[in-house]
C-alpha positions as CSV (number, residue, x, y, z in Angstrom):
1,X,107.1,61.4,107.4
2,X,110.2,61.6,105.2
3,X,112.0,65.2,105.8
4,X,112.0,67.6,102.9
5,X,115.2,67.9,102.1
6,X,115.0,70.8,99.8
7,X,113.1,72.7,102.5
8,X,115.5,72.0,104.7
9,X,118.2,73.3,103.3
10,X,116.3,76.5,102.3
11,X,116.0,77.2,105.9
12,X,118.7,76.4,107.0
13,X,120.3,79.2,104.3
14,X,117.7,81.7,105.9
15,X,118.3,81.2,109.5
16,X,122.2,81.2,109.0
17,X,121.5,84.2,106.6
18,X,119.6,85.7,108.8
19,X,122.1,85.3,112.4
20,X,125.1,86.0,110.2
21,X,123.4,89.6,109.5
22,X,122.9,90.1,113.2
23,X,126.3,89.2,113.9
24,X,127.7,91.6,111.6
25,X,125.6,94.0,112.8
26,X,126.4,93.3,116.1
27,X,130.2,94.4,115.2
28,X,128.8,97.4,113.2
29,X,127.3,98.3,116.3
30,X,130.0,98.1,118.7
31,X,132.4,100.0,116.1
32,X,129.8,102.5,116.3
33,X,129.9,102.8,119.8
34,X,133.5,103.1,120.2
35,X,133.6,106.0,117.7
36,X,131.1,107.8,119.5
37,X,131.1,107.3,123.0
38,X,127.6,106.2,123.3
39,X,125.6,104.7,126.3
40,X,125.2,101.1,126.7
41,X,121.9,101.5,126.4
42,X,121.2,104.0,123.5
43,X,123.3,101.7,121.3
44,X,121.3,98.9,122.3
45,X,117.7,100.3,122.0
46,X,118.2,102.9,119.4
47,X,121.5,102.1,117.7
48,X,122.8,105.5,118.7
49,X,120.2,107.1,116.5
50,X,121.7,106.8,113.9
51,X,119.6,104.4,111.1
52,X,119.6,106.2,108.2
53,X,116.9,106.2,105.7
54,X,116.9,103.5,103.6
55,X,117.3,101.1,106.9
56,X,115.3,102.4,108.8
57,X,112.2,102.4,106.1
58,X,113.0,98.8,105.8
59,X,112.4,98.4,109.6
60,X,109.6,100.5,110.0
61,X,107.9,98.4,107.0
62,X,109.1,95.0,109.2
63,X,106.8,96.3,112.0
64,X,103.3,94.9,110.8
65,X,105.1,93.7,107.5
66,X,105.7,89.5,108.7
67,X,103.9,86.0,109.1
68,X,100.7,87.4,111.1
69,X,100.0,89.4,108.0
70,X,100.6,87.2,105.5
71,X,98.2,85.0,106.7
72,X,95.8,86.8,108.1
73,X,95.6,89.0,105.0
74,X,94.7,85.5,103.4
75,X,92.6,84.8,106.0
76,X,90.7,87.9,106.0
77,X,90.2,87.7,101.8
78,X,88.8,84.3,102.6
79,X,86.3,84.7,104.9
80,X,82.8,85.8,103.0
81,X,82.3,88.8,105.8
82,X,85.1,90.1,105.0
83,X,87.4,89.9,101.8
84,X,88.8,93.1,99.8
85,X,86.7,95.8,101.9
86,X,88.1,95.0,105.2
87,X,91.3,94.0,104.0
88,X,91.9,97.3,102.5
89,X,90.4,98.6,105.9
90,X,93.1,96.9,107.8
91,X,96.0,98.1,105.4
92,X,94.3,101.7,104.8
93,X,94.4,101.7,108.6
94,X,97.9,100.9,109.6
95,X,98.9,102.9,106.8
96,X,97.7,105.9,108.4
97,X,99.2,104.6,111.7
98,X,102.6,105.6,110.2
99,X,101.6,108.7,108.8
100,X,100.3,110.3,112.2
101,X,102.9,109.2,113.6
102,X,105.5,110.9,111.0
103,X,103.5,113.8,111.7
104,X,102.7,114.6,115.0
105,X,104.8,112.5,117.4
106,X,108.5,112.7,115.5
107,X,109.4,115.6,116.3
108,X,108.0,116.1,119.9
109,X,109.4,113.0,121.0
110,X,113.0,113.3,119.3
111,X,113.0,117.1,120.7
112,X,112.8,115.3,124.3
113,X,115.5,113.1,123.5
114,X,113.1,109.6,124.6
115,X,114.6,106.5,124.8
116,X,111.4,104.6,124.5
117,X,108.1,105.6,124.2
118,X,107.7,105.3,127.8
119,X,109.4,108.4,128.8
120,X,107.1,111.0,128.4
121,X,104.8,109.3,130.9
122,X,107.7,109.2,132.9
123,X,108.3,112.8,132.7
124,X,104.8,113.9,133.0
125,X,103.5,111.1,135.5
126,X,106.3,110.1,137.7
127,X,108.2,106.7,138.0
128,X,105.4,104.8,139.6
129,X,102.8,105.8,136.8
130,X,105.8,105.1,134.2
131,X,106.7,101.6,135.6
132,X,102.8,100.7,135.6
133,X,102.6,101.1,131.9
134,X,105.8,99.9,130.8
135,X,104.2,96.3,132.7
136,X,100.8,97.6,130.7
137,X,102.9,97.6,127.5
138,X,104.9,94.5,128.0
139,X,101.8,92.6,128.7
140,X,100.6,94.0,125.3
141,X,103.6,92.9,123.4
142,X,103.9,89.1,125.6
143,X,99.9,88.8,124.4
144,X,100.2,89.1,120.6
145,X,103.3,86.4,120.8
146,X,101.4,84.1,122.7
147,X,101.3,80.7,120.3
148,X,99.0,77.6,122.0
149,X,98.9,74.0,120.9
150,X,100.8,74.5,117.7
151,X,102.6,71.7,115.4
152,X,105.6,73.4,114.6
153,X,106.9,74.0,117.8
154,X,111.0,73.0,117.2
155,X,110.1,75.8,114.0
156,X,109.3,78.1,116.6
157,X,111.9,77.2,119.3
158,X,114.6,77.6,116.2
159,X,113.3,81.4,115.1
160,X,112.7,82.3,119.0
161,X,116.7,81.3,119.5
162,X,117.7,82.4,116.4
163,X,116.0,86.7,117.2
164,X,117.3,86.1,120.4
165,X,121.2,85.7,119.5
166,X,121.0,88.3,117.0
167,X,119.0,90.6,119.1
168,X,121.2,90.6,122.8
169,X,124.6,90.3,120.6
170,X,123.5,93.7,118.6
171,X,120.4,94.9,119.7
172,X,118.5,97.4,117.2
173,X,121.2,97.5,114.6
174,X,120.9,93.7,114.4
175,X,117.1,94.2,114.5
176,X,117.2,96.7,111.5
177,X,119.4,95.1,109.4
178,X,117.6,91.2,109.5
179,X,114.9,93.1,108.7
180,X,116.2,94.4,106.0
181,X,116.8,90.6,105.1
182,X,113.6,89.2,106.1
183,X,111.3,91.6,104.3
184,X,113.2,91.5,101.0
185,X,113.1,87.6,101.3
186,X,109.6,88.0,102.1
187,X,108.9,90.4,99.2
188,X,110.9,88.0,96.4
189,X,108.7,84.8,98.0
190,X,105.2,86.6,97.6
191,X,106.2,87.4,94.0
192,X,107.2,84.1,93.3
193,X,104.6,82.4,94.9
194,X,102.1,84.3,93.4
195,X,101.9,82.5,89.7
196,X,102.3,79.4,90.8
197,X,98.8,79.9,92.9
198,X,96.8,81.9,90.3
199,X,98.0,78.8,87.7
200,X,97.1,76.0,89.5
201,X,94.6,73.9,87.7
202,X,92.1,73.9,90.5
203,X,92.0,77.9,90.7
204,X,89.3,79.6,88.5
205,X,90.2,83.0,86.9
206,X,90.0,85.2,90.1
207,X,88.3,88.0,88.1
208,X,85.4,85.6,87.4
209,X,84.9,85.2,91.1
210,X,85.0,88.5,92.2
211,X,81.2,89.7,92.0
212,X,80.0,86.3,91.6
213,X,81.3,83.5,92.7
214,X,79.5,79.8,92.6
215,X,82.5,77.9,94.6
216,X,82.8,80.0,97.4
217,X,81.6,83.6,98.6
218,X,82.7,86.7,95.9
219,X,86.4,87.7,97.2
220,X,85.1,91.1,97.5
221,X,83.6,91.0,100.7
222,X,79.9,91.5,101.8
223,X,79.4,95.2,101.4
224,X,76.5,96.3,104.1
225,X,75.8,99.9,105.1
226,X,74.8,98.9,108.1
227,X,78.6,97.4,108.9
228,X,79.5,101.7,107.9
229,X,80.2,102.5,111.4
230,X,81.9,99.0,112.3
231,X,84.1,99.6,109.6
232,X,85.1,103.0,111.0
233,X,85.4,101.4,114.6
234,X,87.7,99.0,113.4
235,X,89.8,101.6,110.9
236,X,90.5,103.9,113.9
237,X,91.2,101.3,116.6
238,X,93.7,100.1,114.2
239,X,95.2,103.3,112.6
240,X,95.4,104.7,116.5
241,X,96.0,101.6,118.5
242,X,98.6,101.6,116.0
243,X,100.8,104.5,118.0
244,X,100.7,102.5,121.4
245,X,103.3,100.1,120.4
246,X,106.7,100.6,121.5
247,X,108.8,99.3,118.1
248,X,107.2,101.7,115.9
249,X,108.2,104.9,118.3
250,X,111.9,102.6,118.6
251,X,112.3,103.3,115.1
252,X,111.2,106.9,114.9
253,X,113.7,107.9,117.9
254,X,116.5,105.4,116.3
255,X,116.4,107.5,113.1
256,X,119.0,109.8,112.3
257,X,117.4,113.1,111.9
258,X,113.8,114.0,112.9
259,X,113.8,114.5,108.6
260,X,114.6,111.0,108.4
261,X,112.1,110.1,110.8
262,X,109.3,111.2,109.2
263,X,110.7,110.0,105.5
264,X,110.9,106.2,107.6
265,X,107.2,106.6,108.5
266,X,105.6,108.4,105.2
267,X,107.5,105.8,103.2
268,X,106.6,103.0,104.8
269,X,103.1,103.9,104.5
270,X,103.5,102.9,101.2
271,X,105.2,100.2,101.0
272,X,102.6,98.6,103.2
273,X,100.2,98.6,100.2
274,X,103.3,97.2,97.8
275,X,103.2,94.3,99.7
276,X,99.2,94.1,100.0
277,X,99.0,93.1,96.4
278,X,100.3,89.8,96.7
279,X,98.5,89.0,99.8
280,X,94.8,89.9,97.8
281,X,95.7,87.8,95.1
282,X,97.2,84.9,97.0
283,X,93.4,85.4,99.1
284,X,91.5,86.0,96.0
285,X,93.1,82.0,94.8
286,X,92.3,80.7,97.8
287,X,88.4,82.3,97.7
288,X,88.0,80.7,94.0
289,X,89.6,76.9,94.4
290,X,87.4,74.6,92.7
291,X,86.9,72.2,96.2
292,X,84.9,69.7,93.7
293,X,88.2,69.3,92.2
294,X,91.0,69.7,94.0
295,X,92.4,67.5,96.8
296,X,91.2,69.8,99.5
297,X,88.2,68.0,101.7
298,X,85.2,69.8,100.6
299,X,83.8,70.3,104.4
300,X,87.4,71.9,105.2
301,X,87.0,75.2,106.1
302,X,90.7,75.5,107.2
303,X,92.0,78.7,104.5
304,X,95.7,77.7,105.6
305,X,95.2,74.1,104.6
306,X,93.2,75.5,101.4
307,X,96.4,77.9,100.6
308,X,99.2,75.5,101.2
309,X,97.8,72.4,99.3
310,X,97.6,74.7,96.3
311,X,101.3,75.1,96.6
312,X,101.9,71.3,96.7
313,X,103.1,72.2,100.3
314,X,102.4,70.1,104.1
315,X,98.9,71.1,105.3
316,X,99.7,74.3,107.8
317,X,96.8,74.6,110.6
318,X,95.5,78.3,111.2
319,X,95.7,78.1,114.8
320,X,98.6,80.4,114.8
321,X,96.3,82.9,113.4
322,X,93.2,82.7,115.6
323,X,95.4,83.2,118.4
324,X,97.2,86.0,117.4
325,X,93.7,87.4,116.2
326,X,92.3,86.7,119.9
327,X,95.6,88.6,121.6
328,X,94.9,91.5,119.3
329,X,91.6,91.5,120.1
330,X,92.4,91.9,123.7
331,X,95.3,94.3,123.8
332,X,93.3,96.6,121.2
333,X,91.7,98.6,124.6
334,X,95.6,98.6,126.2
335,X,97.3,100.2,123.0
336,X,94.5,102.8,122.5
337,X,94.7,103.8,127.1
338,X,98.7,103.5,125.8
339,X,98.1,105.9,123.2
340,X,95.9,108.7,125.2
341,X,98.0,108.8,127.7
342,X,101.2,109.2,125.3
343,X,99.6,111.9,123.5
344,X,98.0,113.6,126.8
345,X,102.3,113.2,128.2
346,X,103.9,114.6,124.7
347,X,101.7,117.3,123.7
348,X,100.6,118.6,127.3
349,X,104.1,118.9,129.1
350,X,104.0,121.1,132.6
């Protein structure tokens, strides 16, 4: 198969865009460092705390804001038992992940000066009990990254090294600011891509398909009072497993001020829902392509190969998705024990 040229060079713009933001960051952050006497490791975890606001809501968006959610978002919009309703579940639900969190845990934990999210344990529970969940939470974190039998591998080998350089030459200041890069990239992309989908002569008009739709299940979802209490289930063990992962508490405690903190987390709350509206519409095109049509097998039930032949783009297997789906599945229990116990160790101190 003949490279894509184009594509290639796109890429390679992003990655090198992307490590030289790290590596300036990287500088940034040892400047910092020398001005103000910080520890090693405060400059590498929390960039002295000093992320102001307009970085830091960047970087608190960039937590659930990336390829998992683009596609599953598409995913989910496809897939008849689900569509808008749980989507807006999903989103509704992380959204109020950051707002509990702006609200009850940025200024406890700031007050205790925490490095990590782990510290309260360790202050309430002792070293052994601290050390157990820290395993606990990197076992969480090594889970949702797990990616088996997938074709892009040298894709994934590249972004792996690439977050890696960036990360151990600047740590959370080179985090902060490539977000800043990747999720306005991201942002501009979505916009983009978005006519180019809805015009495509095999899509019908998406509002004609939203109640009723004779090529594929209404976009809407199934709604089913008897699926009430699932959908609560699912809203809390998102918005509250939410609060047991460690880079959402790094960039609370990174902020600047507690102020800042809680600006970081109630903005980003909605932003979260910015970015939703591509991803329903991009779903909603996929939900009403005309398969009778359209190059896409009509037996293929593959919503990835479905969304990327409508951009004239290489077929791109979902099996990136079902795994990540899968790991969250299982480390779903883990975040919410993470989270009792971080409440029970912040807001029950001895």
């Amino acid at each position: 198969m003949a490279v894509n040229v184009p594509g290639a060079v796109v890429m390679a713009v992003f990655y090198l865009l992307v490590l030289g933001t790290g590596v300036w960051a990287s500088f940034k952050s040892r400047r910092e460092q020398k001005k103000s006497a910080a520890t090693g490791m405060e400059m590498a975890l929390l960039g002295n705390r000093g992320i102001g606001w307009l970085v830091g809501i960047f970087t608190m968006t960039a937590t659930w804001v990336g390829g998992g959610l683009i596609v599953g978002t598409v995913e989910m919009m496809y897939t008849p038992s689900m569509g808008l309703i749980w989507t807006l579940i999903m989103f509704t639900a992380y959204s109020t992940g950051f707002i509990v969190g702006g609200l009850f845990f940025a200024k406890p934990m700031r007050d205790m000066k925490c490095v990590t999210m782990m510290d309260p344990f360790h202050l309430k529970y002792g070293k052994i009990a601290a050390a157990g969940l820290s395993l606990l939470s990197l076992m969480v974190d090594v889970t949702w990254s797990v990616v088996l039998d997938v074709s892009f591998s040298v894709c994934i080998w590249i972004s792996a090294a690439v977050a890696v350089v960036y990360t151990l030459l600047g740590g959370l200041y080179s985090v902060a600011y490539t977000d800043v890069i990747q999720l306005v990239l991201i942002f501009i992309s979505l916009v983009v891509c978005v006519p180019f989908v809805m015009m495509n002569p095999h899509t019908v008009n998406i509002s004609q398909t939203l109640l009723n739709n004779s090529l594929h299940s209404p976009w809407i979802g199934t709604p089913d009072v008897r699926k009430t209490w699932l959908l609560i289930d699912e809203f809390c063990s998102l918005a509250l497993g939410s609060l047991g992962y460690q880079a959402i508490h790094q960039r609370i405690l990174s902020s600047s001020s507690t102020a800042t903190a809680k600006l970081t987390c109630f903005v980003a709350a909605f932003i979260l829902f910015v970015f939703m509206i591509p991803l329903v519409l991009l779903g909603a095109a996929v939900s009403s392509t005309d398969s009778r049509t359209s190059p896409i097998p009509t037996t293929s039930s593959d919503v990835s190969i479905r969304f990327e032949t409508l951009r004239q783009h290489k077929d791109c297997s979902d099996r990136v998705l079902n795994n990540l789906l899968r790991a969250e599945d299982s480390g779903s229990p883990s975040l919410l024990i993470l989270l009792h116990l971080l409440s029970d160790a912040v807001f029950h101190q001895d």
